[in-house]
HTML snippet that shows the backbone in 3Dmol.js (N, CA, C, O; Angstrom):
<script src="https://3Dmol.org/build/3Dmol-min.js"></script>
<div id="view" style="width:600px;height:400px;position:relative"></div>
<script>
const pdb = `
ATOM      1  N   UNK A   1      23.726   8.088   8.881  1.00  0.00           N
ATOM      2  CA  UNK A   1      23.913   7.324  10.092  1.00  0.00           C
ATOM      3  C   UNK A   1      22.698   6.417  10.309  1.00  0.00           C
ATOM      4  O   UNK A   1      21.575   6.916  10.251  1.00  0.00           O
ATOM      5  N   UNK A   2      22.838   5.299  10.520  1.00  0.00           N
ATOM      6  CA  UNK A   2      21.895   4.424  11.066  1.00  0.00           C
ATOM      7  C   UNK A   2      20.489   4.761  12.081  1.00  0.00           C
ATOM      8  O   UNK A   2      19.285   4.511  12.136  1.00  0.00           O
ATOM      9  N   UNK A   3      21.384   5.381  12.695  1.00  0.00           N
ATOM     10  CA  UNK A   3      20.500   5.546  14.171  1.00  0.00           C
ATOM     11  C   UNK A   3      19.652   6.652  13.294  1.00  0.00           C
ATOM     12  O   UNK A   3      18.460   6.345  13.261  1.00  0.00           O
ATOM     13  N   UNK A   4      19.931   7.743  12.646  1.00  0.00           N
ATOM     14  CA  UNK A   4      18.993   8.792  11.790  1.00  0.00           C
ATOM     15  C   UNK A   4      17.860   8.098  11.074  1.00  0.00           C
ATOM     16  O   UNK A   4      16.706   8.511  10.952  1.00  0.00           O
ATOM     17  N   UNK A   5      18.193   7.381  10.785  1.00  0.00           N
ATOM     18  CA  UNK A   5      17.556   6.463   9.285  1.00  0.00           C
ATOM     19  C   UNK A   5      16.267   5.476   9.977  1.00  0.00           C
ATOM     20  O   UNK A   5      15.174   5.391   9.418  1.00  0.00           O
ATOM     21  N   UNK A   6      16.620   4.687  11.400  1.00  0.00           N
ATOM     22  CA  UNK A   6      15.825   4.256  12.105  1.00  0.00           C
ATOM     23  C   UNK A   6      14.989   5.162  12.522  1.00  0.00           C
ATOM     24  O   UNK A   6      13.834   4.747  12.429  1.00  0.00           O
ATOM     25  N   UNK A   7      15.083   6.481  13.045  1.00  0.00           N
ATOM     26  CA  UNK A   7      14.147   7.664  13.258  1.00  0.00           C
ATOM     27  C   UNK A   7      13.151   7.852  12.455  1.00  0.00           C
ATOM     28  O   UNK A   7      11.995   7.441  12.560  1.00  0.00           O
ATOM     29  N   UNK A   8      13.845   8.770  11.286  1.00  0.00           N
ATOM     30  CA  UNK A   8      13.110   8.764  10.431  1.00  0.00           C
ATOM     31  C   UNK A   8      12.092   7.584   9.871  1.00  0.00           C
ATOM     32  O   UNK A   8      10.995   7.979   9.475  1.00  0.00           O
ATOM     33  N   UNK A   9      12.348   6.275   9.815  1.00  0.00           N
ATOM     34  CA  UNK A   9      11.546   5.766   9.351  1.00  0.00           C
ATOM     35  C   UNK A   9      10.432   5.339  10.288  1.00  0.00           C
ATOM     36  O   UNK A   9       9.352   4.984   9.815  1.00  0.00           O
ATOM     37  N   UNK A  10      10.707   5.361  11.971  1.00  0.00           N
ATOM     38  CA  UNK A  10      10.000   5.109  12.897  1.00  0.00           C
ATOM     39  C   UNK A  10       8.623   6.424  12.878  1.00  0.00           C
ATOM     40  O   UNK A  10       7.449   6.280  13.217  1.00  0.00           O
ATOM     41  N   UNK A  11       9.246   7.528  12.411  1.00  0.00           N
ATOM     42  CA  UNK A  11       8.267   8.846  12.654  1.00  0.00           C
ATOM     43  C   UNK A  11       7.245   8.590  11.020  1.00  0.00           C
ATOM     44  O   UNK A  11       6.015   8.657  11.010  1.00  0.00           O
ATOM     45  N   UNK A  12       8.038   8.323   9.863  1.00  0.00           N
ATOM     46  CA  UNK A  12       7.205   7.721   8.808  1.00  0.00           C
ATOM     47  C   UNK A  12       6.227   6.883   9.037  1.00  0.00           C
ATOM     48  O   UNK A  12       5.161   6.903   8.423  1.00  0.00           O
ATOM     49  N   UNK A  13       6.470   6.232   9.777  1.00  0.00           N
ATOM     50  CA  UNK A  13       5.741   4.672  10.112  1.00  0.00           C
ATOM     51  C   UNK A  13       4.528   5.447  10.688  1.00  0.00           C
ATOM     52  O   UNK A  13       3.477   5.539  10.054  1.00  0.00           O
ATOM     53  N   UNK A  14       4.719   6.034  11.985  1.00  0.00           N
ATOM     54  CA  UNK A  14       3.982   6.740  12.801  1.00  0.00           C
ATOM     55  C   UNK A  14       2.979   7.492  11.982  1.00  0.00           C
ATOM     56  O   UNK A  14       1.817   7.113  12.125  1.00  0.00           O
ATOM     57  N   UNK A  15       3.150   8.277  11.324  1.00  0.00           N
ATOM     58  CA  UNK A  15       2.645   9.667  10.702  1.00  0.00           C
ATOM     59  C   UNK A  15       2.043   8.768   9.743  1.00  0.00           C
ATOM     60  O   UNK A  15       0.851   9.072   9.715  1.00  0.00           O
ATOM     61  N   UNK A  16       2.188   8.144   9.219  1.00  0.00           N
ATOM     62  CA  UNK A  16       1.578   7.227   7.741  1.00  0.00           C
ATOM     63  C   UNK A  16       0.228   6.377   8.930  1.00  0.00           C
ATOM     64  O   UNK A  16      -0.929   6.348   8.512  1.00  0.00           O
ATOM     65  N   UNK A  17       0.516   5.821  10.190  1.00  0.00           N
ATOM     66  CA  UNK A  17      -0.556   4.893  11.047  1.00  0.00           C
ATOM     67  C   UNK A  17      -1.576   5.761  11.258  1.00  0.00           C
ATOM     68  O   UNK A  17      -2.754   5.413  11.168  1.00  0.00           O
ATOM     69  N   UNK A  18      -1.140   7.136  11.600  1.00  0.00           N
ATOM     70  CA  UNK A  18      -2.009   8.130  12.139  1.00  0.00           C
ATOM     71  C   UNK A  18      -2.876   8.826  11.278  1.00  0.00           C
ATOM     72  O   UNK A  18      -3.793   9.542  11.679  1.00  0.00           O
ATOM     73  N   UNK A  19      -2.591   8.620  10.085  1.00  0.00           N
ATOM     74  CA  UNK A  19      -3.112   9.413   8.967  1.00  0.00           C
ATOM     75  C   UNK A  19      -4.481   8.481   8.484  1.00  0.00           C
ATOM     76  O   UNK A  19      -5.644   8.844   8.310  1.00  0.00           O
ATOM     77  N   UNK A  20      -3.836   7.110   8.342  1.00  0.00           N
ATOM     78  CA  UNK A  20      -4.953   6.347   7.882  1.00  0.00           C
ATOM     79  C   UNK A  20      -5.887   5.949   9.560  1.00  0.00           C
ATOM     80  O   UNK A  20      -7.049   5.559   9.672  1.00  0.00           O
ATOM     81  N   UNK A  21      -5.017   6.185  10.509  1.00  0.00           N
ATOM     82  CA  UNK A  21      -6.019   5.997  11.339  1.00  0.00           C
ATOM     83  C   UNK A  21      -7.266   7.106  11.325  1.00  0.00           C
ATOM     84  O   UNK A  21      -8.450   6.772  11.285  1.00  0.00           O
ATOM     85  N   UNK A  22      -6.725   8.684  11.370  1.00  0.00           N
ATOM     86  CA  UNK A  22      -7.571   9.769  11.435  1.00  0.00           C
ATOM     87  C   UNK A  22      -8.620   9.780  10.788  1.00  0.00           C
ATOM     88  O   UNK A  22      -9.731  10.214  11.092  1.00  0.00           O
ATOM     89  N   UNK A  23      -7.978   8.924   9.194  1.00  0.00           N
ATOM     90  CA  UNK A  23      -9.255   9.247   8.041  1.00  0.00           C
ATOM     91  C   UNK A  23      -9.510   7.785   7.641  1.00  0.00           C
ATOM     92  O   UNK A  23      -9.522   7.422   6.465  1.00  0.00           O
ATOM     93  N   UNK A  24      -9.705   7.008   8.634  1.00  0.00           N
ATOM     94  CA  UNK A  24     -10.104   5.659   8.504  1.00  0.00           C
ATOM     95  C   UNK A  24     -10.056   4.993   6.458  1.00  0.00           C
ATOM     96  O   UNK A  24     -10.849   4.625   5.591  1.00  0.00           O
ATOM     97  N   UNK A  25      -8.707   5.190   6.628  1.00  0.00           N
ATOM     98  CA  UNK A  25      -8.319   4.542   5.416  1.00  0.00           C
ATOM     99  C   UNK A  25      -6.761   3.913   5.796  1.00  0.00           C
ATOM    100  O   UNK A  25      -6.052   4.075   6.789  1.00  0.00           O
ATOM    101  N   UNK A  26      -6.524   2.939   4.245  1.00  0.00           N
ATOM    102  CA  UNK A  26      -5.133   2.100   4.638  1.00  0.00           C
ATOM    103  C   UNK A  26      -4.290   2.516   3.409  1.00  0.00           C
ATOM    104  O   UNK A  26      -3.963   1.853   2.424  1.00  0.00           O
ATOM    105  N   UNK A  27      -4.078   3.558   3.680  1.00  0.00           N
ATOM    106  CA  UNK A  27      -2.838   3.986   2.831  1.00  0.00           C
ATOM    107  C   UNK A  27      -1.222   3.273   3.229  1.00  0.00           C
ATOM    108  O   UNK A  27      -0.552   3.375   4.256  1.00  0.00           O
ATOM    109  N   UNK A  28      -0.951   2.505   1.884  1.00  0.00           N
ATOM    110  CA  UNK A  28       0.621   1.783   2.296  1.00  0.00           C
ATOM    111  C   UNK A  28       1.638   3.055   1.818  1.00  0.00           C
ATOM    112  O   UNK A  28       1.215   4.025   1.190  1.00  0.00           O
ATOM    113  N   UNK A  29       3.349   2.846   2.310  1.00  0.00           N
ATOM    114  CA  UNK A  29       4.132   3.346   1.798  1.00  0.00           C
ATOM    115  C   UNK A  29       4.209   3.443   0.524  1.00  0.00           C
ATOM    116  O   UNK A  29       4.957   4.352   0.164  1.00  0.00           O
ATOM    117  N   UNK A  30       3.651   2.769  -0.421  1.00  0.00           N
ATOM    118  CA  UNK A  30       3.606   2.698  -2.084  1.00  0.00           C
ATOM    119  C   UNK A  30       2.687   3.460  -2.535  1.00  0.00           C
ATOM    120  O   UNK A  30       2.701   3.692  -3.744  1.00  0.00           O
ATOM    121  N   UNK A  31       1.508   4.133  -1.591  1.00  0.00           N
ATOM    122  CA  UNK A  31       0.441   4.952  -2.109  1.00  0.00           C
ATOM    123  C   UNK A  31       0.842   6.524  -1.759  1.00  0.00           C
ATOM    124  O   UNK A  31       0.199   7.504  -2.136  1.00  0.00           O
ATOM    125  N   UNK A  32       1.800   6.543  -1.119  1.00  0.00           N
ATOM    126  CA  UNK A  32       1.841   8.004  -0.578  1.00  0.00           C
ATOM    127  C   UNK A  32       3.705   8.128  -0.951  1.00  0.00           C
ATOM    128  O   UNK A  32       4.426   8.911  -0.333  1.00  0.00           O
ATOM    129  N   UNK A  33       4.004   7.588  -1.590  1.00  0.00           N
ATOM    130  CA  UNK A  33       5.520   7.549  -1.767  1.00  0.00           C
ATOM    131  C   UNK A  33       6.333   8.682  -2.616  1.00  0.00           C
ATOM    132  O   UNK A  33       7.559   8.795  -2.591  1.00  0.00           O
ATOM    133  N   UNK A  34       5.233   9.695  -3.550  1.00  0.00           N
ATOM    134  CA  UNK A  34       5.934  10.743  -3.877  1.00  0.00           C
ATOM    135  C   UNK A  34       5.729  12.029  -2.824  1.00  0.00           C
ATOM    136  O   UNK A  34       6.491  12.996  -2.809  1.00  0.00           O
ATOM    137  N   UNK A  35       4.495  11.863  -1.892  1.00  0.00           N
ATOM    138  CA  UNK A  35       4.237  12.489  -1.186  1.00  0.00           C
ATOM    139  C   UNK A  35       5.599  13.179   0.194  1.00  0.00           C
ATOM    140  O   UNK A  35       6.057  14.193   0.721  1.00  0.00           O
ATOM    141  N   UNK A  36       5.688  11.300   0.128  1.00  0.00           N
ATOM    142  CA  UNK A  36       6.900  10.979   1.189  1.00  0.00           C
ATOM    143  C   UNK A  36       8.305  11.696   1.065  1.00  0.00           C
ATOM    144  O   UNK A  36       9.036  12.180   1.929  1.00  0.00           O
ATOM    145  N   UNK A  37       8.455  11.575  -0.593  1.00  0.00           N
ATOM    146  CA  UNK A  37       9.901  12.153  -0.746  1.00  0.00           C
ATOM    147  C   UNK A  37       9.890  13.796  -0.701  1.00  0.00           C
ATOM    148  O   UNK A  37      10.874  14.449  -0.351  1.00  0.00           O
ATOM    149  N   UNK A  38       8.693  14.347  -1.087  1.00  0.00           N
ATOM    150  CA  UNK A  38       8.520  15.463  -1.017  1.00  0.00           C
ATOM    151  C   UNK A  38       8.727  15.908   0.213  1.00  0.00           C
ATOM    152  O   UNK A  38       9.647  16.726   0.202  1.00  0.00           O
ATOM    153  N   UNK A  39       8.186  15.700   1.500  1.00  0.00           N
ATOM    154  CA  UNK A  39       8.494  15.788   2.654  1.00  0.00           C
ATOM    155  C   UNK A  39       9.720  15.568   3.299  1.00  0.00           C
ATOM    156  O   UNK A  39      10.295  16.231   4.163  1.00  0.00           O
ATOM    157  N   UNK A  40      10.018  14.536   2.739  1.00  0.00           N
ATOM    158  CA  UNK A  40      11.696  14.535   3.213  1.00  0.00           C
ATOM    159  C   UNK A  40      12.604  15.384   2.690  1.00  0.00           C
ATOM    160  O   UNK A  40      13.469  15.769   3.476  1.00  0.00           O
ATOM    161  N   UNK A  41      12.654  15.827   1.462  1.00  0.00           N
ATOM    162  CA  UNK A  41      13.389  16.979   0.819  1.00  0.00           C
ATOM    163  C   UNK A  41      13.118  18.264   1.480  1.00  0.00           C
ATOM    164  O   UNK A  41      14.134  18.901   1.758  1.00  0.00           O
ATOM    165  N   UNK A  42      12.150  18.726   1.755  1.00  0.00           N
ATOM    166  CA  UNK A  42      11.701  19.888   2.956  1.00  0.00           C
ATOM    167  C   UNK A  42      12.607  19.483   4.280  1.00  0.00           C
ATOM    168  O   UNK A  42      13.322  20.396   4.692  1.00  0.00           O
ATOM    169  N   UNK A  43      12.668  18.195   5.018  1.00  0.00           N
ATOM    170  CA  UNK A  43      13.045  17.592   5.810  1.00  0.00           C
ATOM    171  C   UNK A  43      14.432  18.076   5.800  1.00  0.00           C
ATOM    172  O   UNK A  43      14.841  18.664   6.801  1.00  0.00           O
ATOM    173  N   UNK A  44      15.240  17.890   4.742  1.00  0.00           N
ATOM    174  CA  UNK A  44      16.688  17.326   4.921  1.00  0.00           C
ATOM    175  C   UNK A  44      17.087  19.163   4.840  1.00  0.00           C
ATOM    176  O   UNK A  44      17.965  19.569   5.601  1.00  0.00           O
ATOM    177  N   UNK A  45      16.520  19.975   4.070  1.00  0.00           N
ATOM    178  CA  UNK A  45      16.999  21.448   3.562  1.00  0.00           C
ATOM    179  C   UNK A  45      16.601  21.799   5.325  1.00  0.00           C
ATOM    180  O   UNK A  45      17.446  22.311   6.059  1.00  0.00           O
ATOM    181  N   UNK A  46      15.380  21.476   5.752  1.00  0.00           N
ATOM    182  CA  UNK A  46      15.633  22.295   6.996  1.00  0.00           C
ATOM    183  C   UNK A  46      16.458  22.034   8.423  1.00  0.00           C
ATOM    184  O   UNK A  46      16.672  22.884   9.287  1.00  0.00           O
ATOM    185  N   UNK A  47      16.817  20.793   8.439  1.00  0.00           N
ATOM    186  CA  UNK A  47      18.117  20.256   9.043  1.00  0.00           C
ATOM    187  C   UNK A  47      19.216  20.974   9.101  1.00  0.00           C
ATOM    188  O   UNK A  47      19.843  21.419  10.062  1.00  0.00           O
ATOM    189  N   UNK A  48      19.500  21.085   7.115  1.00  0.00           N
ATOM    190  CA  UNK A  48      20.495  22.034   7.153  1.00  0.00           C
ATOM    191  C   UNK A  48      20.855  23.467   7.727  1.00  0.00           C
ATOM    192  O   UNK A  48      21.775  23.938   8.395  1.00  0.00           O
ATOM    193  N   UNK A  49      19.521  23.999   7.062  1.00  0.00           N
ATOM    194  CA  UNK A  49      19.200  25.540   7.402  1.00  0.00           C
ATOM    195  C   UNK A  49      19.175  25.193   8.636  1.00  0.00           C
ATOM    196  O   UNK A  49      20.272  24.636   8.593  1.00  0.00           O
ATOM    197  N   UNK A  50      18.767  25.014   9.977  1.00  0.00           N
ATOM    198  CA  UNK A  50      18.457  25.219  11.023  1.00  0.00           C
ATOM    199  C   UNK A  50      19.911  24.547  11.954  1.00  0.00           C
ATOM    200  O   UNK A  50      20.227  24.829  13.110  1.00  0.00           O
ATOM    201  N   UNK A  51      20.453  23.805  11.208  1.00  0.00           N
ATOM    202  CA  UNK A  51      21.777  22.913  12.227  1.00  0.00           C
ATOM    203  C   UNK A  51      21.014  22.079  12.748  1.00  0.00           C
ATOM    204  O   UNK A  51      21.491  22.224  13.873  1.00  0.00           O
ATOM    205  N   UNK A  52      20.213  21.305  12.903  1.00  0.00           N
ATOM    206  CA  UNK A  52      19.753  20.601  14.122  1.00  0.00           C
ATOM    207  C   UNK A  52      19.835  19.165  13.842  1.00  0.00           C
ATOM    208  O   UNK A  52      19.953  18.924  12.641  1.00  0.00           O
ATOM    209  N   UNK A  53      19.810  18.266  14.523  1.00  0.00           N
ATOM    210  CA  UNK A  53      19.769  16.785  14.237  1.00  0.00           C
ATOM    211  C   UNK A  53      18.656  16.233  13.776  1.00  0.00           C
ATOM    212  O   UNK A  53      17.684  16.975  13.918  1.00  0.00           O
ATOM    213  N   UNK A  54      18.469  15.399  13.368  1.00  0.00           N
ATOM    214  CA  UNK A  54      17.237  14.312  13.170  1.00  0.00           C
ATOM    215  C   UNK A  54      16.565  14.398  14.289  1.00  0.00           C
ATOM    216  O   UNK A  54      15.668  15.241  14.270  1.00  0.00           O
ATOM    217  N   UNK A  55      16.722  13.705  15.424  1.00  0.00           N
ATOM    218  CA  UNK A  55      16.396  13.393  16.646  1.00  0.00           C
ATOM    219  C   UNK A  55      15.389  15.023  17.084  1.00  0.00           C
ATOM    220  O   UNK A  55      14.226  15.174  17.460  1.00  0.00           O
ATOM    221  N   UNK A  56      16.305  15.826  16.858  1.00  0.00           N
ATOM    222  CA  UNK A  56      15.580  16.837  17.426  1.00  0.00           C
ATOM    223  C   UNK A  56      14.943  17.343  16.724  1.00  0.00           C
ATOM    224  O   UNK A  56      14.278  18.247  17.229  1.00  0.00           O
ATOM    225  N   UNK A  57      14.764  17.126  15.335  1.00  0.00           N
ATOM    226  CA  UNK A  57      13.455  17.403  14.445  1.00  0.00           C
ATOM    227  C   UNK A  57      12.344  16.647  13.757  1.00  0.00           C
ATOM    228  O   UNK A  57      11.755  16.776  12.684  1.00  0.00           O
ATOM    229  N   UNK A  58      12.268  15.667  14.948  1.00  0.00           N
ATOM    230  CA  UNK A  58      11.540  14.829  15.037  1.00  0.00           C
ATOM    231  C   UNK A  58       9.829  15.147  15.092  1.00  0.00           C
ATOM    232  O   UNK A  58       8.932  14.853  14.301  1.00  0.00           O
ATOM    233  N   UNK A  59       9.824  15.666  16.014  1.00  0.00           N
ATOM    234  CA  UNK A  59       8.167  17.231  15.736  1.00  0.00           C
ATOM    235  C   UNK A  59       7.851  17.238  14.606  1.00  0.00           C
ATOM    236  O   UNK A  59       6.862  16.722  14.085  1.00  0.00           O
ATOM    237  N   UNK A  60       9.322  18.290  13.793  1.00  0.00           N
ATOM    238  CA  UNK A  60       8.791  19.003  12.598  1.00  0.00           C
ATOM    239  C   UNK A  60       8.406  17.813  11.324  1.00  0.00           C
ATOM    240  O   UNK A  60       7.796  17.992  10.270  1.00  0.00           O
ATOM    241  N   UNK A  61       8.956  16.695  11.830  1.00  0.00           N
ATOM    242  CA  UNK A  61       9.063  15.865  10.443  1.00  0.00           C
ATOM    243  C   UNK A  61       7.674  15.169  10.417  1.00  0.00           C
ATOM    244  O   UNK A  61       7.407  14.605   9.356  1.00  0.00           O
ATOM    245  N   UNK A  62       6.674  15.108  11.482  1.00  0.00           N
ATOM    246  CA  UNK A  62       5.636  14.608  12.100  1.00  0.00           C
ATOM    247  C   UNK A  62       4.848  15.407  11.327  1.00  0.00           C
ATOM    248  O   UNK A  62       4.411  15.079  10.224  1.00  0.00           O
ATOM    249  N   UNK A  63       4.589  16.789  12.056  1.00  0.00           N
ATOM    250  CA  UNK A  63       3.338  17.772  11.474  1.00  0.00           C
ATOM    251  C   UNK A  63       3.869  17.745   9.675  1.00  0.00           C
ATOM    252  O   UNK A  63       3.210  17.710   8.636  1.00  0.00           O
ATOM    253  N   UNK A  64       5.062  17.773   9.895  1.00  0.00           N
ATOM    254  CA  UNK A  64       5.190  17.723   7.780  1.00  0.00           C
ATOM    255  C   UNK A  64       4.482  16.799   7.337  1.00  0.00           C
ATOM    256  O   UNK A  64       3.503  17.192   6.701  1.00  0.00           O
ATOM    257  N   UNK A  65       4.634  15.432   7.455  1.00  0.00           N
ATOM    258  CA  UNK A  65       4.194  14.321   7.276  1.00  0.00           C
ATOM    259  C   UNK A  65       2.415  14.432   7.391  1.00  0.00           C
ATOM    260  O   UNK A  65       1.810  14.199   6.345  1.00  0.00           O
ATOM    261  N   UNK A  66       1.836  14.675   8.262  1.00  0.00           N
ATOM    262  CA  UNK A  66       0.374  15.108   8.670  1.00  0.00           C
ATOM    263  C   UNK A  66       0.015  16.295   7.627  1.00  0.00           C
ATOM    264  O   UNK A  66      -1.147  16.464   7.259  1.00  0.00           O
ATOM    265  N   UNK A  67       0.796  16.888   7.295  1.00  0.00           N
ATOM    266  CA  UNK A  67       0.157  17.753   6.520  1.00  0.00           C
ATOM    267  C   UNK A  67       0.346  17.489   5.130  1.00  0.00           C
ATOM    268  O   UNK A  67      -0.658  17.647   4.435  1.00  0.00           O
ATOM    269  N   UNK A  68       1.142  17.211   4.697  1.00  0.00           N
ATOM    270  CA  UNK A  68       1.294  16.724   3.597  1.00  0.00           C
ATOM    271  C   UNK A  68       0.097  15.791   3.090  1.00  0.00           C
ATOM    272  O   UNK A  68      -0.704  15.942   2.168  1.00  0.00           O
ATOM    273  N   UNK A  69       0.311  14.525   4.257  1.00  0.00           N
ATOM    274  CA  UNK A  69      -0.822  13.915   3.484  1.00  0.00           C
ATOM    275  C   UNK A  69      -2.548  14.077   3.379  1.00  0.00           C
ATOM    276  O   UNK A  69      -3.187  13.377   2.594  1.00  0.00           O
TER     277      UNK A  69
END
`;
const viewer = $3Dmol.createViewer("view");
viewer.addModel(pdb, "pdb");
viewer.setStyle({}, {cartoon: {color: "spectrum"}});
viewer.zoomTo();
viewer.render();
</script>
């Protein structure tokens, strides 16, 4: 769905600004991009497992993202 896909990439966006903001570096989507998919595959299995929407695992996809990188 669209509206999922805009999320997700809005919380990517986010979590990728915050990261290079924290550690005063400029990491692009092309530098952290296997990182990224890795996280989203965690992402999408716990959607499943848990039932919940995008929207409402919006949190978890954040601290994933933060920790990951």
């Amino acid at each position: 769905e669209i509206r999922e896909i805009r999320i997700i990439k809005s919380v990517l966006l986010k979590g990728k600004k915050s990261f290079n903001n924290a550690h005063d570096t400029y990491y692009r989507l092309e530098d952290v991009e296997f990182e990224l998919v890795s996280v989203l595959k965690r992402f999408k299995a716990m959607l499943l497992q848990k039932n919940e929407t995008v929207e409402d695992m919006q949190g978890y996809l954040m601290q994933s993202i933060k920790a990951e990188l």
